[in-house]
PAPA-483631 format. One line per field, with one value per residue: chain; residue in one letter; x, y, z of N, C-alpha, C in turn. Coordinates in Angstrom, 3 decimals. Example, Ala and Ser with C-alpha at 12.3 -4.5 7.8 and 13.67 -1.06 7.14 Angstrom:
c	[A_A];
r	[a_s];
n.px	[13.190_12.850];
n.py	[-5.690_-2.250];
n.pz	[7.800_7.080];
ca.px	[12.300_13.670];
ca.py	[-4.500_-1.060];
ca.pz	[7.800_7.140];
c.px	[13.200_12.900];
c.py	[-3.300_0.030];
c.pz	[7.800_7.870];
// end
This chain:
c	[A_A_A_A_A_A_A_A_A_A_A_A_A_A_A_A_A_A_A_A_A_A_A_A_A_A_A_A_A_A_A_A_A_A_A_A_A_A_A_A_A_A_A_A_A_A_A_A_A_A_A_A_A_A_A_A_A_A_A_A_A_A_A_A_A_A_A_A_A_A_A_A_A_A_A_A_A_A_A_A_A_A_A_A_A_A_A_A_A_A_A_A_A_A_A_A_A_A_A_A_A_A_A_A_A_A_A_A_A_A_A_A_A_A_A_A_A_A_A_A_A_A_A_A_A_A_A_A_A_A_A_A_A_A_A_A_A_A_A_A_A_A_A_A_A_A_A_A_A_A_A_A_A_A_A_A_A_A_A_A_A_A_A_A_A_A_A_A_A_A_A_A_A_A_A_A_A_A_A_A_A_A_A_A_A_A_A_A_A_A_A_A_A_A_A_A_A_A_A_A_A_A_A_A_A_A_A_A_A_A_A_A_A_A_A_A_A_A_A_A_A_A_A_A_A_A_A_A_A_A_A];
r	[x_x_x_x_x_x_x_x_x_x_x_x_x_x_x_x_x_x_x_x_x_x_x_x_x_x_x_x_x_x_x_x_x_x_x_x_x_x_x_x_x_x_x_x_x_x_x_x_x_x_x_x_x_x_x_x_x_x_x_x_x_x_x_x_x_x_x_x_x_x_x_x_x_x_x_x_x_x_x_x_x_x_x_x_x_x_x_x_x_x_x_x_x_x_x_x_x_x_x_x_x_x_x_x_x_x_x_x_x_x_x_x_x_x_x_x_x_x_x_x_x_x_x_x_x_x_x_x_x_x_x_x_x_x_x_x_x_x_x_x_x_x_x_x_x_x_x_x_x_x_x_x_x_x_x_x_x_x_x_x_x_x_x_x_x_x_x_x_x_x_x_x_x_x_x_x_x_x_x_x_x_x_x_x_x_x_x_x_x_x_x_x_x_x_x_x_x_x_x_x_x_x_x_x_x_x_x_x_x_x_x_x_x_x_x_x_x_x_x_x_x_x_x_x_x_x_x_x_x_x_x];
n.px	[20.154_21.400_20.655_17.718_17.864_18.754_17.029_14.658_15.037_14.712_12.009_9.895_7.968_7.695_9.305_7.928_6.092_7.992_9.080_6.814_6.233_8.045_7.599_7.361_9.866_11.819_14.270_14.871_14.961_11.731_11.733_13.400_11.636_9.731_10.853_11.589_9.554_7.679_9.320_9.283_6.424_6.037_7.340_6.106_3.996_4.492_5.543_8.214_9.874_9.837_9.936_12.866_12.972_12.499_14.493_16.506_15.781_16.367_19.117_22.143_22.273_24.456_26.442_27.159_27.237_25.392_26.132_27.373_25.334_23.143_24.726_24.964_21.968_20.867_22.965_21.978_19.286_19.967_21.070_18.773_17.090_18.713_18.599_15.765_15.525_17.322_17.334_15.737_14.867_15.446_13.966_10.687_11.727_12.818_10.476_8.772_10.946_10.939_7.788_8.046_9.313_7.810_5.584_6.492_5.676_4.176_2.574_2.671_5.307_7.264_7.431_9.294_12.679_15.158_18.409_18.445_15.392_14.986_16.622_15.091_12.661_13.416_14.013_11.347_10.463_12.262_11.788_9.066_9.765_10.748_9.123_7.077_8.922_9.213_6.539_6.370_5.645_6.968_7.575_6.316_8.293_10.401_10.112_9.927_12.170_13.896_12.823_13.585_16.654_16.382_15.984_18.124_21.417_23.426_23.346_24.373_22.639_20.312_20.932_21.400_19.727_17.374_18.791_18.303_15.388_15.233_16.408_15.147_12.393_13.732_15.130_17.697_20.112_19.650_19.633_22.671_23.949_23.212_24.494_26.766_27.191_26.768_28.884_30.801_29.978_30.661_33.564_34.202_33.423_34.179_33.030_31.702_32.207_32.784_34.542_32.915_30.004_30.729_31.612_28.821_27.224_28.667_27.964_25.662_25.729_27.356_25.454_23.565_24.706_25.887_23.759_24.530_25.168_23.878_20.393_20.615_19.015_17.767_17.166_15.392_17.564_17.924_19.509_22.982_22.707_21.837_23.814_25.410_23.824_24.581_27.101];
n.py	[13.092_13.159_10.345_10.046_11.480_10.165_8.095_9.589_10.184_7.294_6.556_8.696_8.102_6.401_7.185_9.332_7.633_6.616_8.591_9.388_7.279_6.730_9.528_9.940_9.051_10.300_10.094_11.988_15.865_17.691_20.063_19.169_16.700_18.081_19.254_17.552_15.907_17.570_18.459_15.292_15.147_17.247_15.794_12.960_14.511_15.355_13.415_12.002_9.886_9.153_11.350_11.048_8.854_10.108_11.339_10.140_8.611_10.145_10.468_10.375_7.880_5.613_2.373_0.826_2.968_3.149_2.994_5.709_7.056_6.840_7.440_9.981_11.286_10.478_12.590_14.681_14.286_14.619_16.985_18.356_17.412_18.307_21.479_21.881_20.969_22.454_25.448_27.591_29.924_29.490_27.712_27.971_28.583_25.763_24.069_25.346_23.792_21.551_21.183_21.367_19.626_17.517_17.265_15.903_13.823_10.794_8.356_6.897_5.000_3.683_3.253_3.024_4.280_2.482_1.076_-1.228_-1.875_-0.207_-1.998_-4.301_-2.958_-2.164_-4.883_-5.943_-4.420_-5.377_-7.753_-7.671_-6.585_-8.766_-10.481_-9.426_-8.729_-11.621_-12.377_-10.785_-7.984_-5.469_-2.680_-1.892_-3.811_-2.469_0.224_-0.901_-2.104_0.406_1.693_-0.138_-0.048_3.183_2.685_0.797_0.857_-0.931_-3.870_-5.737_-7.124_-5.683_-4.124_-4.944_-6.983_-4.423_-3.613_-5.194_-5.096_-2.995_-2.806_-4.969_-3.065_-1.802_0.873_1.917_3.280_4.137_1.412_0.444_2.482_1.210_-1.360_-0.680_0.006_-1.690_-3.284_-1.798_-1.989_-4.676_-4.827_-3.563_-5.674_-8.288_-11.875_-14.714_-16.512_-14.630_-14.498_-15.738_-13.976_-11.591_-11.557_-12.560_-10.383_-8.598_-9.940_-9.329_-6.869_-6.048_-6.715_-4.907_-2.812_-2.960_-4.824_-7.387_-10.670_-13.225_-12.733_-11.615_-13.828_-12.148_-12.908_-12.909_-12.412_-13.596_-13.944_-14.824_-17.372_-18.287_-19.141_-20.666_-22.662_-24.358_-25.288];
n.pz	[42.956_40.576_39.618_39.560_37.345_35.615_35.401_34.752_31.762_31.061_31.593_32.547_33.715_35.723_36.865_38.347_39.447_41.570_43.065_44.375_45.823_47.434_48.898_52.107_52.886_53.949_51.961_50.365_50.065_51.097_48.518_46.748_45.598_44.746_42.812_40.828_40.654_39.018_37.274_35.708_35.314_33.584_31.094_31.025_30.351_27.523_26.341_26.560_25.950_23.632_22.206_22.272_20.974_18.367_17.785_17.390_15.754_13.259_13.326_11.664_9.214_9.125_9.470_12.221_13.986_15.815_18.994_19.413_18.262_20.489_22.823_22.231_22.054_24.141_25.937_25.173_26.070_29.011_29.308_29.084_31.247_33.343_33.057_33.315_35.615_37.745_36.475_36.713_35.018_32.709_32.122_30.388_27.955_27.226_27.452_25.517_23.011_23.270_23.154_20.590_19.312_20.194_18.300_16.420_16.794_15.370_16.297_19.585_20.426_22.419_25.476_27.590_27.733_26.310_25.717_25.329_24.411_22.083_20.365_20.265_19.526_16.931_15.565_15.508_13.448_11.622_11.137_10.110_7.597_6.482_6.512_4.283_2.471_1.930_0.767_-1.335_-0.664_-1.777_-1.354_0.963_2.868_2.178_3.722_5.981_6.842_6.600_8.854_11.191_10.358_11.099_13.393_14.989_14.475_13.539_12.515_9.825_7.722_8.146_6.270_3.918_3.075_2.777_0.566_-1.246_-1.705_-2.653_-5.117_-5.768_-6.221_-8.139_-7.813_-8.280_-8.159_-5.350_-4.262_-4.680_-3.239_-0.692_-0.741_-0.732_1.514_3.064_2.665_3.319_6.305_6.684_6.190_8.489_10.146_12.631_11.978_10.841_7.924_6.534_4.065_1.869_2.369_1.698_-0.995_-1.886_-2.012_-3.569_-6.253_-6.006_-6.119_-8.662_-10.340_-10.025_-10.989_-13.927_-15.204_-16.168_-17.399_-15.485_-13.590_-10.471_-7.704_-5.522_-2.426_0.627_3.426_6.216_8.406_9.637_10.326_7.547_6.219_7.505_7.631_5.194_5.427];
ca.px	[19.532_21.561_20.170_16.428_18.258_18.710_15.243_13.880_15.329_14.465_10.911_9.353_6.361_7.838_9.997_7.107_5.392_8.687_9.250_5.572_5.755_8.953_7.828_7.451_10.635_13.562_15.466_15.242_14.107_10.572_11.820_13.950_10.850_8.944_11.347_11.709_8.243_7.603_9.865_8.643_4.967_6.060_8.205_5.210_2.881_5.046_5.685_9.524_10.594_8.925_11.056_13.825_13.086_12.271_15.691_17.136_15.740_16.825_20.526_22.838_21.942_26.027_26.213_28.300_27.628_24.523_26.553_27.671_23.760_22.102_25.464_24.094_20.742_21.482_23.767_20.586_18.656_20.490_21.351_17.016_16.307_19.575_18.085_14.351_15.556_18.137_17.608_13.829_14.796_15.551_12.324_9.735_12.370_13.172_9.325_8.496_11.298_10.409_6.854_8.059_10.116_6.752_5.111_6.973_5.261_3.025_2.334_3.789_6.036_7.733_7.364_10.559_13.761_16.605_19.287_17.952_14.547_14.848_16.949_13.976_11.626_14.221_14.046_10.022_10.268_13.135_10.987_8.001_10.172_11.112_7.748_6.686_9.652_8.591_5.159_6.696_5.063_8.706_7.337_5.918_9.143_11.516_9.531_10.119_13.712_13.924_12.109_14.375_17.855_16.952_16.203_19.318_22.467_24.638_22.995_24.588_21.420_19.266_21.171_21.855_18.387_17.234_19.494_17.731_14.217_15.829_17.407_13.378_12.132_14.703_15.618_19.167_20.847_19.630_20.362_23.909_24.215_23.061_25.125_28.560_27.238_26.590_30.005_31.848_29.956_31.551_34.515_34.427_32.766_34.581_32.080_31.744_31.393_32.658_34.488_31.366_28.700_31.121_31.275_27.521_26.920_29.237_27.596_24.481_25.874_27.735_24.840_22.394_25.611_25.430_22.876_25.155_24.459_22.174_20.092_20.400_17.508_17.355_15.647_15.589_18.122_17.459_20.784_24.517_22.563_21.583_25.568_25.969_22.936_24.960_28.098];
ca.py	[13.788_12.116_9.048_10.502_12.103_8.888_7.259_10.674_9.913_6.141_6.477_9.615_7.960_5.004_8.729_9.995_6.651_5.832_9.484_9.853_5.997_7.424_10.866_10.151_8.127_10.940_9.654_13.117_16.729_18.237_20.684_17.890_16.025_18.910_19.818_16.306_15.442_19.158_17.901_13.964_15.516_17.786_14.929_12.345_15.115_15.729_11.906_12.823_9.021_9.333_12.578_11.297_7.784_10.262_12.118_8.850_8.169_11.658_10.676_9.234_6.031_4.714_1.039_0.992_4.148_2.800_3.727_7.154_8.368_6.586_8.050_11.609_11.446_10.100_13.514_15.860_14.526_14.923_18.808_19.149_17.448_19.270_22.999_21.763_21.016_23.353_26.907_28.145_30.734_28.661_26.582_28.587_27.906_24.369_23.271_25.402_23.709_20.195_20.809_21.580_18.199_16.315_17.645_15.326_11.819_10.476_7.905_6.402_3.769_2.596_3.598_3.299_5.045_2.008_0.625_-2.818_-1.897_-0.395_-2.989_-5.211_-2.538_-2.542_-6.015_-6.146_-3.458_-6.043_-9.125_-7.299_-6.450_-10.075_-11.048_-8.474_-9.645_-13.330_-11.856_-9.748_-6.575_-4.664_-1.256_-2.235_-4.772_-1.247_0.760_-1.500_-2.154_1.594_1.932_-0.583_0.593_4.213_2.733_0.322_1.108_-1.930_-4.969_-6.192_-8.080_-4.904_-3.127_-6.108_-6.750_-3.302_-3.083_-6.469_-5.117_-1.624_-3.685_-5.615_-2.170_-1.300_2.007_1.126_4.137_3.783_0.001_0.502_2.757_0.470_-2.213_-0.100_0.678_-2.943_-3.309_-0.930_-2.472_-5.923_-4.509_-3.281_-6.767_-9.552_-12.243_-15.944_-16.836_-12.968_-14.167_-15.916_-13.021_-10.384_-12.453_-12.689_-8.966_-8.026_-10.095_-8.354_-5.046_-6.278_-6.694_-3.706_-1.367_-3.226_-5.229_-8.229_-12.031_-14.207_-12.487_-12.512_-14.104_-11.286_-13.466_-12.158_-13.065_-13.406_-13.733_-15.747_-19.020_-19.011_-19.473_-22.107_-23.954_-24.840_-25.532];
ca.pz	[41.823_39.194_39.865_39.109_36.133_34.233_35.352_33.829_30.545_30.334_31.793_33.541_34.194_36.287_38.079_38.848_40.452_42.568_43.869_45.641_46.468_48.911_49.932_53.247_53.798_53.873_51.182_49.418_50.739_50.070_47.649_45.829_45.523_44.119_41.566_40.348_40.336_38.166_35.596_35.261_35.030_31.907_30.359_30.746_29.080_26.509_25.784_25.905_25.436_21.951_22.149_22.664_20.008_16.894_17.928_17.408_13.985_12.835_13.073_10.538_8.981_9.310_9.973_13.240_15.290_17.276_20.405_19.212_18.217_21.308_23.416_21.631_21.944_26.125_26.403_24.881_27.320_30.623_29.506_29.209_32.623_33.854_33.285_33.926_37.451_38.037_35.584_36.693_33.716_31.037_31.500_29.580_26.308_26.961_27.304_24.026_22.226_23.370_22.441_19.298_18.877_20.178_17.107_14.889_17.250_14.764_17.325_20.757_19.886_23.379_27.253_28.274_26.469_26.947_23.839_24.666_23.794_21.314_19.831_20.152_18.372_15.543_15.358_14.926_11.806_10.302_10.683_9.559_6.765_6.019_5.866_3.327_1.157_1.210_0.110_-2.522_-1.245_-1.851_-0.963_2.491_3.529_2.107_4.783_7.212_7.411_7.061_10.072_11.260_10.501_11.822_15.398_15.243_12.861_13.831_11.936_8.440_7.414_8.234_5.558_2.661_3.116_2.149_-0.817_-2.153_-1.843_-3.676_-6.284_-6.465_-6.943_-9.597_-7.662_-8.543_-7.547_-3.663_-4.127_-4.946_-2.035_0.870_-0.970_-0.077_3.086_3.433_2.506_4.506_7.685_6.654_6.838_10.257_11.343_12.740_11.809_10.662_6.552_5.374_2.788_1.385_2.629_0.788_-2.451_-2.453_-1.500_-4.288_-7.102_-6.421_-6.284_-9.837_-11.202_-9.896_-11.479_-14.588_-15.951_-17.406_-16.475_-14.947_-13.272_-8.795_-7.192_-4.420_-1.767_1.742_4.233_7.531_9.496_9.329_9.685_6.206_5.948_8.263_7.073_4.106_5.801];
c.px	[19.993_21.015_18.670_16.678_17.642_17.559_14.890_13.922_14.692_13.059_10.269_8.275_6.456_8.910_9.410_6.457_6.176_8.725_7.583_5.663_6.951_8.861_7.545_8.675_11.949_14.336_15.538_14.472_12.876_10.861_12.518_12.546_9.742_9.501_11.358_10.582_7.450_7.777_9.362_7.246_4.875_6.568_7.187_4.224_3.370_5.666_7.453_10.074_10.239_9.565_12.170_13.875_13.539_13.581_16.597_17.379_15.849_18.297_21.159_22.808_23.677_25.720_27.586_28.447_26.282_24.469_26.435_26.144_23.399_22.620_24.618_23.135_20.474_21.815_22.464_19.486_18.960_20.645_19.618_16.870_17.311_18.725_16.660_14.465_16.425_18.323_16.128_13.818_14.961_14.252_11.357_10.555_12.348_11.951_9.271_9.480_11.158_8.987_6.618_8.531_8.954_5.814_5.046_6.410_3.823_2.183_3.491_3.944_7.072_7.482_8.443_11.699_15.256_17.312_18.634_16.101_14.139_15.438_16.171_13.060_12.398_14.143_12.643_9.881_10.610_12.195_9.435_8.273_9.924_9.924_6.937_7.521_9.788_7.487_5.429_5.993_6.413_8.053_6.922_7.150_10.246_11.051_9.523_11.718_14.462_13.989_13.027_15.933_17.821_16.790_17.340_20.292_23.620_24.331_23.751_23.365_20.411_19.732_21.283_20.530_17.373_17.739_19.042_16.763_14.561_15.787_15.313_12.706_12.575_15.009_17.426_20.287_20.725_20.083_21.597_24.141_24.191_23.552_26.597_28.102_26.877_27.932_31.368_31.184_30.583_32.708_34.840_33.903_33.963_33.324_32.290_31.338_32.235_33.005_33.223_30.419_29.495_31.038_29.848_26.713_27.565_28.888_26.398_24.625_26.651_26.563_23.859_23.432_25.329_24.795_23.537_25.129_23.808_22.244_19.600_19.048_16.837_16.707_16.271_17.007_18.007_19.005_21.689_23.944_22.200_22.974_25.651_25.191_23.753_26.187_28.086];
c.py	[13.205_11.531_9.243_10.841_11.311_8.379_8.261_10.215_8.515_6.249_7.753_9.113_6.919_6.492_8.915_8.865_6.735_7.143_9.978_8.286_6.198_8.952_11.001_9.408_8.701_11.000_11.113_14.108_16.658_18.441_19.428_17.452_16.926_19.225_18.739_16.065_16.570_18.765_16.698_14.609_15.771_16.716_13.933_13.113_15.729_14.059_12.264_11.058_8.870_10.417_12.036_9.833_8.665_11.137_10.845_8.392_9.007_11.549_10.005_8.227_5.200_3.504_1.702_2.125_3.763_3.575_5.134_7.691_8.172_7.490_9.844_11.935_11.483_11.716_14.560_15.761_14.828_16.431_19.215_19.177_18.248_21.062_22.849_21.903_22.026_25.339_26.812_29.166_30.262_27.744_26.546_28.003_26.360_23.698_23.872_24.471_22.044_20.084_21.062_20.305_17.175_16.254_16.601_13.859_11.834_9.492_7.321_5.013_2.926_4.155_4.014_3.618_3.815_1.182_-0.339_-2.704_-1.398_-0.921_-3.681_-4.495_-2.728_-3.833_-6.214_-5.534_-4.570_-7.429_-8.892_-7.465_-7.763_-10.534_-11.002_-8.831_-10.794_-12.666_-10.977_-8.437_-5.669_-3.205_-1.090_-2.899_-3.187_-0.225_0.005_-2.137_-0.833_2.018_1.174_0.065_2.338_3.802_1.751_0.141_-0.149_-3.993_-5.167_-6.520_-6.742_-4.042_-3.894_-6.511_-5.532_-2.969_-4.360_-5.775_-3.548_-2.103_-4.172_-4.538_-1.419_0.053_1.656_2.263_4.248_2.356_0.095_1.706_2.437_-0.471_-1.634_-0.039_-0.835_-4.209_-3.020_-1.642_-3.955_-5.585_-4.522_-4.512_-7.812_-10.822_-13.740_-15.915_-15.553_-13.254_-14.369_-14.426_-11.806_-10.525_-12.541_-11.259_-8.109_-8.374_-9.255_-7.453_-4.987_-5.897_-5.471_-2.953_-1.508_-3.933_-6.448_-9.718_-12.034_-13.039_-13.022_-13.188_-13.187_-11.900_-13.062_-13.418_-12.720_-13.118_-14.661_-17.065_-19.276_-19.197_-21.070_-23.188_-24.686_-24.708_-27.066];
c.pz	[40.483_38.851_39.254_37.473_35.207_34.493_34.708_32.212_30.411_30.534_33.002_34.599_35.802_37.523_39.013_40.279_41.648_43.554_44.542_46.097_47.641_48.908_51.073_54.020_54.013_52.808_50.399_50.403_50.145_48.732_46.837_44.958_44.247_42.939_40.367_39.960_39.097_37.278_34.847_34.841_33.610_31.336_29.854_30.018_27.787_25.329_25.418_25.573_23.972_21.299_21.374_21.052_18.595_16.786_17.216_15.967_13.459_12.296_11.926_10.485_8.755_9.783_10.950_14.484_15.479_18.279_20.398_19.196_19.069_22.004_23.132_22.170_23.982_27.021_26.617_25.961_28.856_30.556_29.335_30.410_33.495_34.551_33.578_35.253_38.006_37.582_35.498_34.655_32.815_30.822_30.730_28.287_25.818_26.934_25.675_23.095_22.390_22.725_21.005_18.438_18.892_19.285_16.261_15.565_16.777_15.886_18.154_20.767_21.101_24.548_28.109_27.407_26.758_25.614_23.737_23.824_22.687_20.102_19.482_19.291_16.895_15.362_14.483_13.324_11.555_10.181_10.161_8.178_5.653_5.328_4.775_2.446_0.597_0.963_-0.804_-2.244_-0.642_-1.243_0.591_3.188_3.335_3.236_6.194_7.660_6.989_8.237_11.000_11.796_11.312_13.293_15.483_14.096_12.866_13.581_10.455_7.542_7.371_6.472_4.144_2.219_2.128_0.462_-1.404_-2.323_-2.453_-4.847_-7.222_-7.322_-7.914_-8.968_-7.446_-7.734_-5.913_-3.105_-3.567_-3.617_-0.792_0.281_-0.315_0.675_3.651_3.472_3.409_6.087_7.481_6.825_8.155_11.064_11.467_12.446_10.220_8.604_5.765_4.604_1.556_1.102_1.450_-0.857_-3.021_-2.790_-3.215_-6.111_-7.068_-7.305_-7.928_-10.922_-11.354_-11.122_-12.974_-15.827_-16.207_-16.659_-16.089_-13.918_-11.776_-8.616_-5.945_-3.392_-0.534_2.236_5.450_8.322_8.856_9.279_8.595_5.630_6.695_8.030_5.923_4.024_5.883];
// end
């Protein structure tokens, strides 16, 4: 039953397939089968990995706890499919308060619920982003490494990034806040160039605060090889 647990959480739908593709081979009772299959049904009509994503982008934007919100978000779901399968009486609550969470899915944004993937969706926002900031449209590239940082909190670049295309839009005061927080995750990084990357990070943020000298050039950065290119 564990074992179903966690497939529940990453993909109901792929639950549902495997537990009628063995109900005639023992490996679980009837009733097992029935209770399991009960819960995947509601989960797939409730789109709970979409659930479980916008839970995700809800949590604190910290560079560095990744683990901790996914870890979170992981826990919330094992205590749903827990009492779905196990507490007939608690079920009536726990569907209403799920279909209250599925409310907030503008649309369905992945299939399966797993860190690596949505590592990879975070990725697409940030290079969407990029793109939009070589094209100067700052308001579209700031919405997209938004989108970004809330599905993965453990990039540097996602967040230095952001506080350039802040800085573009002159919202100085949000700038200067994803600059420290772009800051404080250098800190905590081990990672090739820092004294450089901190030095460059810190003229920005010099200048967003205020105003005096040449003026940065803000231009995107993609990752550490624009360090090592010019090594």
């Amino acid at each position: 039953m564990v074992l179903f647990s966690e497939n529940l959480i990453k993909s109901p739908k792929f639950t549902e397939f495997f537990l009628k593709a063995i109900q005639n081979k023992d490996l679980l009772t009837e009733n097992e089968i029935k209770i399991i299959l009960k819960t995947a049904e509601l989960l797939i009509e409730l789109n709970f990995p979409n659930i479980l994503l916008n839970s995700l982008k809800k949590g604190p934007l910290k560079p560095g706890t990744q683990k901790i919100v996914f870890s979170s978000i992981e826990s919330f779901a094992k205590s749903i499919i827990t009492k779905l399968n196990q507490f007939e009486e608690e079920r009536d609550k726990i569907i209403e308060k799920l279909k209250d969470l599925s409310k907030d899915i503008k649309e369905a944004e992945i299939t399966f619920f797993s860190f690596k993937i949505i590592e990879q969706k975070s990725l697409d926002y940030y290079y969407k982003g990029i793109k939009n900031f070589y094209l100067k449209n700052y308001k579209t590239a700031h919405n997209k490494f938004l989108e970004a940082i809330r599905l993965y909190r453990d990039d540097l670049f996602y967040y230095w990034n952001l506080a350039k295309v802040l800085a573009k839009l002159e919202l100085d005061d949000q700038a200067i806040n994803f600059y420290k927080l772009t800051l404080r995750f250098l800190r905590l990084k081990k990672i090739q160039f820092k004294d450089e990357i901190k030095r460059d990070i810190k003229k920005e943020l010099h200048w967003v605060r205020n105003k005096q000298g040449a003026t940065p050039k803000f231009e995107p950065i993609i990752s550490i090889e624009n360090y090592s290119k010019n090594t």
